[in-house]
N, C-alpha and C positions, 0 to 999 in steps of 0.2 A: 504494500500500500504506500502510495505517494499524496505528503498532506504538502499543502503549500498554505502560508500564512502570511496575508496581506492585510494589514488594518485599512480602513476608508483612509482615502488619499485626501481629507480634510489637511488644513494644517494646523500642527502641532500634534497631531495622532502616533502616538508611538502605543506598542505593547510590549507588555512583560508577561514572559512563559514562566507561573509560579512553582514551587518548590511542587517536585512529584508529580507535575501535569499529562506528563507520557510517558511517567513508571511501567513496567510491566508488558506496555505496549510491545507484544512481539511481533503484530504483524505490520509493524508502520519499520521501512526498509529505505526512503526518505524522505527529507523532508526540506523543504525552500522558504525561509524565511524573510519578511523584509520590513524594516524600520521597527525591529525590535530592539529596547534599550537594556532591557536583562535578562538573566535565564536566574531562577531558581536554583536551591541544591535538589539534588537528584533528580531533575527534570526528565532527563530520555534514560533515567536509571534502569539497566536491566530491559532494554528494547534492544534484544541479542541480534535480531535482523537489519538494525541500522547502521546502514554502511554509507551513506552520504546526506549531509547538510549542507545547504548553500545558503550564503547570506549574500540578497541583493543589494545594490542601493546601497548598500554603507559606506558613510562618512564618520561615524563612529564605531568604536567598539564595544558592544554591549557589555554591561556586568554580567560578570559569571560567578556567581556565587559562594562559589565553592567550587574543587576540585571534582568531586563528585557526582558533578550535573550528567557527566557521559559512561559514569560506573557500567562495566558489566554490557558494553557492547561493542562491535568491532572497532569501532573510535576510539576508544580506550586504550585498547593491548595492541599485541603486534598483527592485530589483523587487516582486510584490506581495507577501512574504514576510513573515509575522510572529511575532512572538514572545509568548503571551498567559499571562499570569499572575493568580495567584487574585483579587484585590482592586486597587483603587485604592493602597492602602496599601504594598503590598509593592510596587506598579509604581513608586511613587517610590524606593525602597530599591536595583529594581533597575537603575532609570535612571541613577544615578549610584556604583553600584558597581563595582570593578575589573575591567576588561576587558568586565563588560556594558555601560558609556557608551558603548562601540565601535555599539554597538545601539540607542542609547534611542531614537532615531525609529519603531523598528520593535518597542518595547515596547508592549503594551494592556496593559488589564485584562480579564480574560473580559466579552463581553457587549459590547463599544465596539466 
């Protein structure tokens, strides 16, 4: 299953994926986020089939809550699971941002 998550393109509309929102989730495999400002702890905790996240549109890097937002799915270990964001630019920002460095291996830019 592929969820994609677009707030109304109002402005000032951002979301935030609360703590445990798509725990357990094993059949969501990925997902396309855009103009989200945080994640939750344990948000795609233990969603064993999520092997890709993309974040559109970012000009910032959302909070991540915790290290544990990507527990327990191929994003996490050494599986093939990645994490793909809009640009070269913002992939360095989020390679070395708090609790995303947990992930920079598994950070792209779209398109790599």
């Amino acid at each position: 299953m592929t969820t994609i998550i677009e707030p109304y393109r109002g402005i000032g509309v951002n979301w935030t994926i609360e703590e445990g929102t798509f725990a357990g989730c094993t059949s969501l495999t990925q997902i396309t986020l855009s103009r989200i400002m945080s994640i939750g702890a344990n948000a795609f905790y233990n969603c064993s089939n999520l092997i890709n996240i993309t974040f559109l549109s970012s000009t910032a890097v959302p909070t991540l809550s915790d290290v544990n937002a990507f527990a327990n799915t191929p994003i996490s270990g050494s599986g093939a699971g990645y994490i793909y964001v809009a640009n070269s630019y913002i992939q360095a920002s989020f390679k070395t941002a708090t609790n995303w460095n947990r992930y920079a291996s598994k950070i792209k830019a779209i398109g790599t």
